[in-house]
C-alpha positions as CSV (number, residue, x, y, z in Angstrom):
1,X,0.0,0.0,0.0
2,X,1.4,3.5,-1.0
3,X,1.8,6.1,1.7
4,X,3.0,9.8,1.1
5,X,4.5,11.7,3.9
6,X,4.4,15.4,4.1
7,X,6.5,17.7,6.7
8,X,7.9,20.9,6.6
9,X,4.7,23.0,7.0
10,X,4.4,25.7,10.2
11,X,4.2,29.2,11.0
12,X,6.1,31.6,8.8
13,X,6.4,35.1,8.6
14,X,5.6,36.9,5.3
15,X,8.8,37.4,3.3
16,X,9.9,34.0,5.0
17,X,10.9,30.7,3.6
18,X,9.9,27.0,3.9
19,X,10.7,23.7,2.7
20,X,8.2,21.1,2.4
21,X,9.2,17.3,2.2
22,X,7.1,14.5,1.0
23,X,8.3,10.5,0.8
24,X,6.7,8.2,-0.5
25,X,6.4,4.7,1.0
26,X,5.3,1.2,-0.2
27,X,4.7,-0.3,-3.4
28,X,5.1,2.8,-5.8
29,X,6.1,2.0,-9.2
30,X,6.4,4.4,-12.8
31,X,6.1,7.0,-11.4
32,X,4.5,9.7,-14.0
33,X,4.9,12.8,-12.3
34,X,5.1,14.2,-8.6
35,X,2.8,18.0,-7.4
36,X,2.0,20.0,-5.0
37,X,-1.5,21.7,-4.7
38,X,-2.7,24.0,-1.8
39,X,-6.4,24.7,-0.5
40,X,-6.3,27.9,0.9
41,X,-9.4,28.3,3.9
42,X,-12.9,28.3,2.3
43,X,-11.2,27.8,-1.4
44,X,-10.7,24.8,-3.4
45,X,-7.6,22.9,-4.5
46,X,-5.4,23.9,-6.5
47,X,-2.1,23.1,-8.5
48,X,0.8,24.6,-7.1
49,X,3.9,22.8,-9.1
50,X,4.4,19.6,-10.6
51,X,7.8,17.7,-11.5
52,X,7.4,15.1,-14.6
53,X,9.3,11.8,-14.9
54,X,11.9,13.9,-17.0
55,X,12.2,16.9,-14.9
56,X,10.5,18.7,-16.2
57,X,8.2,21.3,-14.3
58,X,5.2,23.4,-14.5
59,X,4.3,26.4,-11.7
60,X,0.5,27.9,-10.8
61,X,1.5,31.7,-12.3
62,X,0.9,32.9,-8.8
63,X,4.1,31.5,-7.4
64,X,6.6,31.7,-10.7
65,X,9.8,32.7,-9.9
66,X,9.2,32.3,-5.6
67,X,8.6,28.3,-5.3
68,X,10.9,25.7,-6.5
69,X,9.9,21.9,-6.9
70,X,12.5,19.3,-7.2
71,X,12.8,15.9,-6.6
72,X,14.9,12.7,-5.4
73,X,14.3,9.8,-7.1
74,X,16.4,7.6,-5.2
75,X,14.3,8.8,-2.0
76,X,10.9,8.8,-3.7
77,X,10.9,12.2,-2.3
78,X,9.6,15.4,-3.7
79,X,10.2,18.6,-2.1
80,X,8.5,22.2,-2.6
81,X,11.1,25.4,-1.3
82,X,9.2,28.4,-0.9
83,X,10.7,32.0,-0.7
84,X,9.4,35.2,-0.4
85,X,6.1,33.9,1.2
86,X,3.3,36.1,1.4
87,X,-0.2,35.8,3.4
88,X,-2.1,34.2,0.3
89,X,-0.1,31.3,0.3
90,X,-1.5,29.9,4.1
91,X,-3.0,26.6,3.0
92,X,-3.0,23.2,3.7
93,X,-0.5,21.7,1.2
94,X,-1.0,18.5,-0.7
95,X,1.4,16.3,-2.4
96,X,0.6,13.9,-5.2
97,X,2.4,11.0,-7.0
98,X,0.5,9.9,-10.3
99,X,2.0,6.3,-10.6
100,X,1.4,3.3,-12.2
101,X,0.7,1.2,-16.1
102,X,-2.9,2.7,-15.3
103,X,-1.8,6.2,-13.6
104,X,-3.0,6.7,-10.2
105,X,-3.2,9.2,-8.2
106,X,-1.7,9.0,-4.6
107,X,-1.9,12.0,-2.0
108,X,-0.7,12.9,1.0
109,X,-2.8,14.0,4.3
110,X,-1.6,17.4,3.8
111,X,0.3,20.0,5.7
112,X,-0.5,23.3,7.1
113,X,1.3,26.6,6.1
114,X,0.6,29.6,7.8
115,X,1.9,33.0,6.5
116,X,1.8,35.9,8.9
117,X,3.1,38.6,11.5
């Protein structure tokens, strides 16, 4: 059974940084690509980055050039660095490995991120 580990979240103060972790565990095979998505309070989920197979990577426009995914295939392991935070980014943060002949979506049980003063 597949099981995805987030840590890393907390209490940050705008203009602060964090780095959010999230290892997969179990039976994971072909993997297609690894993502973050954030649900910010009384908002739905959305896509925050996402890392392919090849490495290549894709960003929501709202944190270009601030957030950083990147990956460790040896670890199963896919991390999220985020600079420069601001108080729209507090959300609970979601990873998810798409896996599998017939992909598959696995997700994590999320992590808080608070941004502010």
């Amino acid at each position: 059974q597949v099981q995805l580990v987030e840590s890393g979240g907390g209490l940050v103060q705008p203009g602060g940084s964090l780095r959010l972790s999230c290892a997969a565990s179990g039976s994971i095979f072909s993997i297609n690509s690894m993502a973050w998505y954030r649900q910010p309070p009384g908002k739905e989920r959305e896509l925050v980055a996402r890392i392919f197979t090849g490495g290549s990577t894709n960003y929501a426009d709202s944190v270009k050039g601030r957030f950083t995914i990147s990956k460790d295939n040896a670890k199963n392991t896919v991390y999220l660095q985020m600079n420069s935070l601001k108080p729209e980014d507090t959300a609970v943060y979601y990873c998810k490995y798409t896996a599998g002949w017939i992909p598959t979506d696995y997700w994590g049980q999320g992590t808080q991120v608070t941004v502010s003063s």
